[in-house]
TIMARMAR-154647 format. One record per atom (N, C-alpha, C): x, z, y. Coordinates in steps of 0.2 Angstrom, whole numbers, plus 5000, padded with zeros to 4 digits. Each point is the difference from the previous one (the first is absolute). Layout:
<gutis>
XZY
...
</gutis>
This chain:
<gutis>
470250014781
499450005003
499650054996
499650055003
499750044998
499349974999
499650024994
499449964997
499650075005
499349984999
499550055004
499750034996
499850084998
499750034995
499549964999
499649965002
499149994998
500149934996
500649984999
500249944999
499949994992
499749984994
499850024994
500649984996
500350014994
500750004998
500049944996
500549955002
500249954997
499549945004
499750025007
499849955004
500749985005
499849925001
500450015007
500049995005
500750035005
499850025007
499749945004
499550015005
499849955004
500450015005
500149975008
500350005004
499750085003
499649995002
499650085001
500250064997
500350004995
500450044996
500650035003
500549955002
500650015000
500350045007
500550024998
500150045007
500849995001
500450025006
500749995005
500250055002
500650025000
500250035005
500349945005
500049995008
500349995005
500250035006
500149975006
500450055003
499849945007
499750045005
499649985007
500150045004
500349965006
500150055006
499450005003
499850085002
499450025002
500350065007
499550025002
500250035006
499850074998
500750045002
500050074996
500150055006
499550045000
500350045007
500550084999
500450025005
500650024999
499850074997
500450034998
499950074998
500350035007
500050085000
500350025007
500850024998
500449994997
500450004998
500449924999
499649965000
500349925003
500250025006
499350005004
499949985007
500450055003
500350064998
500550065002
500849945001
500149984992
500649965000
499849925006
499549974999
500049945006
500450035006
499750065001
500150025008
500650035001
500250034993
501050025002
500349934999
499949934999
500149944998
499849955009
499750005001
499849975007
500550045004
499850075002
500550035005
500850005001
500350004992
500849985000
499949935001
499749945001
500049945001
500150005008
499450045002
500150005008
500550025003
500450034998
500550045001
500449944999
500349954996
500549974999
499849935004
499549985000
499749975005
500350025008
499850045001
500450035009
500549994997
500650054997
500749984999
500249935001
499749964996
500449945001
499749975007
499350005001
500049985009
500650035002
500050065002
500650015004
500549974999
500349994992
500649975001
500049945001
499649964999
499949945003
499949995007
499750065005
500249995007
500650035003
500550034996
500850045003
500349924996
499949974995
500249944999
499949965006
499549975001
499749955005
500350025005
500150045004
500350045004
500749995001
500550004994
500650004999
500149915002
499549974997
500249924999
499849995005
499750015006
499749985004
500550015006
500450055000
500650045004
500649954998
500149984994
500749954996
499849955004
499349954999
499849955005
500350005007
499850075003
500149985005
500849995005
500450044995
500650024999
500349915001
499649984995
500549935000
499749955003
499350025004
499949945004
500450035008
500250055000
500650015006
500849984998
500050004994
500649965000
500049924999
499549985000
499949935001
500049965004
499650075006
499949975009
500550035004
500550054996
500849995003
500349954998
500249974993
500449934999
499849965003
499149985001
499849935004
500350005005
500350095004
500049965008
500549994999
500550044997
500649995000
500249925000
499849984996
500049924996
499849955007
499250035004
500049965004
500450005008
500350075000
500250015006
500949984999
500150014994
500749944997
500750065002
499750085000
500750055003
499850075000
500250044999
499850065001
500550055003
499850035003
500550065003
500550054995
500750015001
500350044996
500450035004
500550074999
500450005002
500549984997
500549985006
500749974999
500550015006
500850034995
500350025004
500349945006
500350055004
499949925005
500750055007
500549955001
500550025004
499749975006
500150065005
500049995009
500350015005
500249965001
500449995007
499750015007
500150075004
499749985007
500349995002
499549985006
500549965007
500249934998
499849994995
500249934998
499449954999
499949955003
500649945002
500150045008
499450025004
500150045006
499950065000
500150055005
499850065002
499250024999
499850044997
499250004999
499749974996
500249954997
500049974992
500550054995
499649984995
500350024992
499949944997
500649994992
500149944998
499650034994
499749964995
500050054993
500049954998
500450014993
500149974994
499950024992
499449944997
500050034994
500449984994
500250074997
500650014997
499649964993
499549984998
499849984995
500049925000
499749995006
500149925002
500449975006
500550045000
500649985006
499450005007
499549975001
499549985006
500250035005
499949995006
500150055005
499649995006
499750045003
499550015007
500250035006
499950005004
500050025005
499350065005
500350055000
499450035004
500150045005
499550015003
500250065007
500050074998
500750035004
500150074996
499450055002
499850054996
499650055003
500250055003
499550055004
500250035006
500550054998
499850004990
500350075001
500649994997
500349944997
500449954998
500550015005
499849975007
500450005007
500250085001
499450064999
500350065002
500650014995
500050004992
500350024997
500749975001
500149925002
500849975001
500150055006
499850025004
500249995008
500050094998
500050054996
500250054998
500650014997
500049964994
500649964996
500649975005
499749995003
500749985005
500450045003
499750055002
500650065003
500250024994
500850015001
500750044992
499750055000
499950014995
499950104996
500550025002
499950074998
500650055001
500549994995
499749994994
500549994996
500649935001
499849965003
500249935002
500750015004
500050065005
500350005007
500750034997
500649975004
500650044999
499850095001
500550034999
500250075002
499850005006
500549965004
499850045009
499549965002
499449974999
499549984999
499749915001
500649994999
500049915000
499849964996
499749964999
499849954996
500449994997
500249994992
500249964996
500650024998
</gutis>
């Protein structure tokens, strides 16, 4: 503690006397040279600030597209589930003119099944073309078989 010069020697200190250093926040105003560094300090904040909004809306955006990606495959397998079949192709042997003329038989090669349907027009044209021998078919002197 430092004694006060007026203080007469070999008296002692009163309270009034005695002195401190401590340490108090008080409110200090900037130099220009703070206030230069605040302002390249807020500006790259803003900057990073956008950057991550954006990437948070190309994010949101991404998640929002996955969502919806698999709530259509969830309202494909429900119908499928409800509807209890879905269309495929499969190969399948035909018979025309079978069991009658104008009918075709079809048989699925996966599940033996087999149905019956009316041939089409162009079904009809295409036997009733096939039915005449090719030229490659006909003897030499131009006969059949």
């Amino acid at each position: 503690m430092n004694q006060s010069p007026s203080r007469e020697a070999g008296a002692q200190p009163t309270e009034k006397q005695m002195k401190d250093t401590i340490k108090q926040t008080l409110a200090c105003n900037f130099t220009e040279e703070e206030k230069v560094a605040l302002a390249q300090e807020m500006a790259q904040a803003t900057v990073k600030k956008a950057d991550l909004e954006n990437a948070l809306s190309e994010i949101s955006a991404q998640y929002k597209a996955d969502i919806k990606a698999q709530e259509n495959l969830i309202r494909m397998a429900a119908t499928k589930i409800h509807d209890g079949y879905e269309y495929r192709d499969v190969e399948c042997e035909v018979e025309f003119n079978v069991p009658e003329r104008g009918q075709k038989t079809i048989t699925r090669s996966d599940t033996g099944e087999t149905f019956i349907r009316p041939m089409t027009m162009q079904e009809k044209a295409d036997l009733f073309c096939n039915c005449e021998p090719k030229d490659d078919e006909r003897d030499d002197d131009g006969d059949e078989g």
